[in-house]
C-alpha positions in Angstrom: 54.3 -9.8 79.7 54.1 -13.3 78.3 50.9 -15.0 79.1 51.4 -18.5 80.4 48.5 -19.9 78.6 49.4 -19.3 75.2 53.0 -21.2 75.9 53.2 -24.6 74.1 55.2 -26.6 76.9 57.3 -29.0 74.7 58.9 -30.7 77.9 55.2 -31.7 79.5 53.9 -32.9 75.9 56.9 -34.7 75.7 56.7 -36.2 79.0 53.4 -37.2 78.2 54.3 -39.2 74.8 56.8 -40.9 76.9 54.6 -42.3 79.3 52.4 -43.9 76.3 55.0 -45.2 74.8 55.9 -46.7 78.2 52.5 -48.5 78.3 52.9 -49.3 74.8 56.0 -51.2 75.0 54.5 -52.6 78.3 51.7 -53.9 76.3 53.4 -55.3 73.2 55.7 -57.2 75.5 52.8 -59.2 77.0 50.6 -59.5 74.3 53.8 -60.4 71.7 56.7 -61.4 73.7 58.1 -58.3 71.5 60.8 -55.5 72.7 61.8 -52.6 70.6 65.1 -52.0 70.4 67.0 -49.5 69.1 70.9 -48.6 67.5 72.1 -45.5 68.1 76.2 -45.2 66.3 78.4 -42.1 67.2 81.3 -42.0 65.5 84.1 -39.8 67.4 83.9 -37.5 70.4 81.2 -34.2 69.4 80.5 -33.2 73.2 77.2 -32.3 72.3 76.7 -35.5 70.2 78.1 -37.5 72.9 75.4 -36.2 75.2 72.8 -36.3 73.2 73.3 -40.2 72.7 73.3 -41.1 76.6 70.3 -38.9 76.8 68.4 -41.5 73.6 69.6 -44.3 75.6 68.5 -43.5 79.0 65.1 -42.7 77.3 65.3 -45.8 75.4 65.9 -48.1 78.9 63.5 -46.0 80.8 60.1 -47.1 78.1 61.0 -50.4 78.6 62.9 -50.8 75.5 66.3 -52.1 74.3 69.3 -50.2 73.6 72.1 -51.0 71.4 75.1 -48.5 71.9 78.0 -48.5 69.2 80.7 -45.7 70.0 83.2 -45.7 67.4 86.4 -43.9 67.3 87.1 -41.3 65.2 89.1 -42.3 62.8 86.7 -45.0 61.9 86.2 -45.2 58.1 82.8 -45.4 55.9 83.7 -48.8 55.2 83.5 -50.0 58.9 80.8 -47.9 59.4 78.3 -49.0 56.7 79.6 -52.5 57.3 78.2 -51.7 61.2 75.0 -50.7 59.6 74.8 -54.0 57.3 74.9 -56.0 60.7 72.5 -53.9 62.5 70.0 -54.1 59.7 70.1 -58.0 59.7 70.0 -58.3 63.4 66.4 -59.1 64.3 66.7 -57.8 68.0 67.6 -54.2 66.7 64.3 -52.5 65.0 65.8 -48.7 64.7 68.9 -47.4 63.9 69.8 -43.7 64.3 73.7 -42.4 63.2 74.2 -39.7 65.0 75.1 -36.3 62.5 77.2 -34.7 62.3 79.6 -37.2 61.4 83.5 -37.0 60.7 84.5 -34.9 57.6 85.9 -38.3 56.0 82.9 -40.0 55.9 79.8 -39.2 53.5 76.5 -38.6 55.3 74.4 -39.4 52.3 76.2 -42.7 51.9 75.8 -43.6 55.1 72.3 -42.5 55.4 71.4 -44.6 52.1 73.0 -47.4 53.8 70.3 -48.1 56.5 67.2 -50.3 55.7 64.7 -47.9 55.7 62.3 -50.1 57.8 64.8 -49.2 60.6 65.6 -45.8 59.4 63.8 -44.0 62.4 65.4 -40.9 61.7 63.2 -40.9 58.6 66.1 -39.4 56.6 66.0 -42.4 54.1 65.0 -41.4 50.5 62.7 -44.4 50.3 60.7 -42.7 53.3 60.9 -39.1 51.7 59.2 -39.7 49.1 56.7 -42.2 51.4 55.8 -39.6 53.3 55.8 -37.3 50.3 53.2 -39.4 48.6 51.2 -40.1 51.6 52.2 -43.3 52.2 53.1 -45.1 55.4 56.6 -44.0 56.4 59.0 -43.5 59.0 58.7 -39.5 59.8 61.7 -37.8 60.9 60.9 -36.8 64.9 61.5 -32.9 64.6 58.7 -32.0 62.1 56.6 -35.6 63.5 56.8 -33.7 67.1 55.8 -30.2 65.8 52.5 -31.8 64.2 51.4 -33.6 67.2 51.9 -30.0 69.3 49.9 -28.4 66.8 47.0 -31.0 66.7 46.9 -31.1 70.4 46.5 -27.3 70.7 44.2 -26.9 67.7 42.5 -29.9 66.9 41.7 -30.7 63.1 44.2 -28.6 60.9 41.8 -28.4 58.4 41.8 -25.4 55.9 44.4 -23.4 58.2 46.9 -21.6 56.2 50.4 -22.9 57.2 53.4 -20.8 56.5 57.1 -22.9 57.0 60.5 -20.9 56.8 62.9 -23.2 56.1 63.3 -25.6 53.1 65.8 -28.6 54.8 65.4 -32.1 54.2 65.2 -32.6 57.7 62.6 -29.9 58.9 61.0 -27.9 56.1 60.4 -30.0 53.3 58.7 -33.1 55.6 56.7 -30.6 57.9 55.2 -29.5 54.7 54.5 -32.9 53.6 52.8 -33.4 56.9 50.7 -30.2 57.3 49.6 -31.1 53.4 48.6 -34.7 54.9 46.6 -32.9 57.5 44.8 -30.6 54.6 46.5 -27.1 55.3 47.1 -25.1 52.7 50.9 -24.8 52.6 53.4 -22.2 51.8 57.4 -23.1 52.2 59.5 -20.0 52.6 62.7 -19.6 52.9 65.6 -16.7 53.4 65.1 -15.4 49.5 61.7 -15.1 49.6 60.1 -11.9 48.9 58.2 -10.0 51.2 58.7 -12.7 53.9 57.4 -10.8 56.6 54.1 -10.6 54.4 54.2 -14.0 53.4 54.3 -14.7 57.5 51.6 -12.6 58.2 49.1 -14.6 56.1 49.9 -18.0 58.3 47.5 -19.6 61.0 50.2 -21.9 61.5 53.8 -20.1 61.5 56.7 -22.3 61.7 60.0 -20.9 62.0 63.3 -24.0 61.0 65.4 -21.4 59.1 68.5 -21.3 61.4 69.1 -18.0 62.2 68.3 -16.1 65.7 65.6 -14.8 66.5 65.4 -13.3 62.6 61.6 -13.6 62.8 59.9 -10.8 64.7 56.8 -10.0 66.5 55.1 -7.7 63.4 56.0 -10.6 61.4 53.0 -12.8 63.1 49.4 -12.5 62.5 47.4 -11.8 65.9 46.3 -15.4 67.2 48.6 -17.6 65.0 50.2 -20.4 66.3 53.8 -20.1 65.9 56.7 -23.2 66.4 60.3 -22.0 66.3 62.3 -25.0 65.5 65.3 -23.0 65.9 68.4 -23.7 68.8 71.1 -20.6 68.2 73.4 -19.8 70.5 74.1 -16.1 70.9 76.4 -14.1 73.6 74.9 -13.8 77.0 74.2 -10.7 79.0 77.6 -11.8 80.8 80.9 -11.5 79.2 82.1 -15.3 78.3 78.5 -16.4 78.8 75.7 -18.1 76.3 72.4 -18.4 75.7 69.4 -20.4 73.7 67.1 -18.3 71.5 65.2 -19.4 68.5 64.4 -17.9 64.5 62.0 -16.1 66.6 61.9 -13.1 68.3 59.8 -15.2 71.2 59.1 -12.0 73.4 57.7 -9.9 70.9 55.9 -12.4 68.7 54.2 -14.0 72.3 52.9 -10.8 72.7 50.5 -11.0 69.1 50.6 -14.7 68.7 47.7 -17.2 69.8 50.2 -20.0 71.2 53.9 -20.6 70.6 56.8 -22.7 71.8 59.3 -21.4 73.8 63.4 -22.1 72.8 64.8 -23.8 75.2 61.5 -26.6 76.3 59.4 -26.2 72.8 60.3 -28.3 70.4 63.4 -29.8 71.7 62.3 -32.1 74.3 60.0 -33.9 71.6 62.7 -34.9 69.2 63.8 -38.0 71.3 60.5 -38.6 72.7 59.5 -39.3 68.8 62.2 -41.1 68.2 61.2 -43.2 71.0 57.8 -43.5 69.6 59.1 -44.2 65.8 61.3 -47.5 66.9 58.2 -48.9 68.7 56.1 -48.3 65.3 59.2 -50.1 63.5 58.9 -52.8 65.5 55.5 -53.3 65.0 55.4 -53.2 61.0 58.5 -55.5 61.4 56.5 -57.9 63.2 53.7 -57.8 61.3 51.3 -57.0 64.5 48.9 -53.9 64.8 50.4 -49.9 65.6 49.3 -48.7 69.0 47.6 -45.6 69.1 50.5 -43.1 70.9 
């Protein structure tokens, strides 16, 4: 049986950032006359994407903040897309823009991801902040990997000297949640699905996060007794009833709960913090922007 105790509650944590950021914004608006705001374009009709943007905006509204809401059809083409982005990054009232991905076959994500200042790019997705982030400069951090850090410092305090294992190598998980857990002095392996003797590789971690996309592929004799483990991954796998679905992650959560110190569940891990960090990055956009101090959130 799963003990409560070692479960990393993603939704609370994530409840918790957004009530900071609430007195954040709160706090910026009387002492600057300031309000974040933030862009979020969808272009066509992704049910899941289409969700996931009235969730951001609701969020958004809810801190206290601004947000902009461009829902383009589908056959919208780059052109009138990046020239969409070339207004939003010259309008002063918007301080973060997000465009939603996936994005229609037609259109070329790099392109479009080049296309936003990267001031604004609170995704963090823009190759100026890669290699910012890279190099330990300020940068804008994209929310998945920026959410698993703040977990794992709240749980374990200073990261200092822990060995930290990632499987996963994507631009969008792996490669900037290694750049992180380097900027936080772990020592820091990046594995991936060709790496040899990946169960042994796991087994070294104190830190074991799992972004490599496929279920629950990471099992419970993969994880060194007390590790702390974050499974980035959402699959969707049949359901004990015929027709039905259900959430798991790259980890085989029962098993590995069993031997692991802490560990986020899929569904409620890391989910719930990747718009509550998005929240959080457009209110540090609008401060640099500004030219007025960070608040600590």
């Amino acid at each position: 049986m799963t003990d409560r105790k070692n479960i990393i509650d993603g939704k609370a944590f994530a409840e918790g950032l957004r009530a900071r950021i609430t007195e954040a914004v709160a706090t910026i608006k009387l002492d600057h006359a300031l309000v974040p705001g933030l862009a979020v374009v969808l272009v066509g009709e992704d049910p899941a994407s289409q969700v996931y943007v009235r969730n951001k905006a609701k969020q958004t509204v809810a801190c206290g903040m601004q947000s902009f809401e461009h829902r383009l059809p589908v056959e919208t083409t780059q052109q009138e897309l990046l020239d969409l982005i070339d207004r939003l990054n010259a309008d002063d009232a918007v301080h973060g823009i997000l465009v939603q991905l996936p994005l229609p076959d037609h259109i070329e994500e790099q392109a479009v991801i080049d296309a936003v200042d990267p001031d604004k790019d609170v995704d963090g997705f823009h190759v100026i902040n890669t290699g910012r982030l890279a190099t330990g400069a300020a940068a804008m951090v994209p929310c998945t990997p920026l959410g698993c850090l703040m977990m794992l410092q709240d749980r374990l305090g200073d990261l200092s000297g822990l060995e930290a294992v990632i499987v996963g190598r994507s631009n969008i998980v792996g490669k900037p949640m290694a750049a992180l857990l380097i900027g936080a002095n772990c020592t820091v392996t990046v594995a991936h699905s060709r790496t040899r003797n990946l169960p042994d590789v796991c087994r070294r971690a104190d830190i074991l996060v799992a972004a490599v996309g496929r279920p629950e592929m990471i099992r419970g004799d993969w994880i060194k007794p007390g590790a702390t483990v974050i499974d980035v991954g959402i699959n969707r796998v049949p359901g004990a009833e015929e027709g039905k679905t259900r959430l798991v992650g790259d980890v085989a959560f029962a098993e590995a709960a069993a031997v692991a110190g802490a560990i986020t569940p899929v569904p409620g891990g890391v989910g719930p913090m990747t718009i509550a960090v998005l929240l959080r990055n457009t209110v540090v956009a609008a401060c640099r922007q500004a030219g007025i101090a960070e608040p600590t959130i």
